[in-house]
Structure formats: structure tokens, C-alpha cells
C-alpha positions in Angstrom: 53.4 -55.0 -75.1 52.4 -58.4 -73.8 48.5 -57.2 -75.5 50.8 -56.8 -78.7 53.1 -59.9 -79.2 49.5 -62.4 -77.9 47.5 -60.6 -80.7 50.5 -61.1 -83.4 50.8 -64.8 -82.2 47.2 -65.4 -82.6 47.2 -64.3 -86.2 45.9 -60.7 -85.9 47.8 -58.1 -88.2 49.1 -55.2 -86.2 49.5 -53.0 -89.1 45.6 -53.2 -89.5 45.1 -52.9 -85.9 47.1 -49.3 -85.7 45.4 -48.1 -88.9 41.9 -48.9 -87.2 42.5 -47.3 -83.8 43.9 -44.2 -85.3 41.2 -44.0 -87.9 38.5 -44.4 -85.0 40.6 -41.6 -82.9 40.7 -39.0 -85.7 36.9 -39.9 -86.2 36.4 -38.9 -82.5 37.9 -35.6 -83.2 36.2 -34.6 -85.8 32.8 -35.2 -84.2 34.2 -33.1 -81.3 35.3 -30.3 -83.7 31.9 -30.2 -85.6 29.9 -30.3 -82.5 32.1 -27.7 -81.1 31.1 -25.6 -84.8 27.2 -26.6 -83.9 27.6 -24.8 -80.6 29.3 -22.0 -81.3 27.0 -21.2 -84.5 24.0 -21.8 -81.9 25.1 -19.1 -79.2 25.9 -16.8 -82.4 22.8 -16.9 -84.0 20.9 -16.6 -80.3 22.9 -13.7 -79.6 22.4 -12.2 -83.3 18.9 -12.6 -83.5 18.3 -10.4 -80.1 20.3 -8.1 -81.0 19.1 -7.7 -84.8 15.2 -6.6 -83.2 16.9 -3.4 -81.2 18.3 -2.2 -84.6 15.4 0.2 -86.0 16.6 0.3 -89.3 15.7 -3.5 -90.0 12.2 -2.6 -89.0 11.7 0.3 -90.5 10.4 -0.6 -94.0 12.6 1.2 -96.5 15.1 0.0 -98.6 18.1 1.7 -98.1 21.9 0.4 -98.6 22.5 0.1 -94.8 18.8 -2.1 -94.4 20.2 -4.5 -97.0 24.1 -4.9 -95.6 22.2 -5.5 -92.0 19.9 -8.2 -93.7 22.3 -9.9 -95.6 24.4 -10.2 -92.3 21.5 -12.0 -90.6 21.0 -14.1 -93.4 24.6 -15.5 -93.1 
């Protein structure tokens, strides 16, 4: 509080100062959220891209509805 009343003494706008620290707080979060969003699409695809050379099918060669629904869940 003592931080508070010298800054608003010295001419500094509290208001402002609020706004700024809970701007750069959300900011932190976000970057925590994303990154959390990087890792978890990293251990997906890792895990999705071992598993999608034991399925046959993929390898196979022929064009058949269950080949393309397979594919088009490894391109996503």
C-alpha cells in the first residue's frame, strides 16, 4: 500500500498501472495455454504417426472408403 500511495504522489496514474499488470498477466497465460496446445498436438501426432504404419490398410494401395477416412484422420 505504501508502493501505491509513493507511486500516486510521484505523479504515476494507478489506473494505468492496474490496466498494464493485468494486461501483461493475461499475456502470460495465454503463452502458457498455447504452449500447453504445442505440446499436446506434439505427443498426439508422435503417437499417431506410430501407430498409423501398423494399420495395413494405409499401405496397402487401394482406394477404398475406409483407406480415405484413415488418411484424412492423419492429415488432421
Amino acid at each position: 500500500m505504501a508502493r501505491l500511495r509513493a507511486f500516486k504522489s510521484n505523479g504515476g496514474n494507478v489506473y494505468d498501472l492496474f490496466n498494464k499488470r493485468r494486461n501483461e498477466q493475461l499475456k502470460e497465460e495465454r503463452i502458457l495455454k498455447l504452449s500447453k496446445k504445442d505440446i499436446n498436438r506434439k505427443i498426439i501426432s508422435k503417437t499417431a504417426n506410430e501407430l498409423i504404419g501398423n494399420i495395413p490398410i494405409l499401405s496397402d494401395g487401394r482406394m477404398t472408403g475406409l483407406n480415405t477416412l484413415l488418411k484424412s484422420f492423419r492429415g488432421a
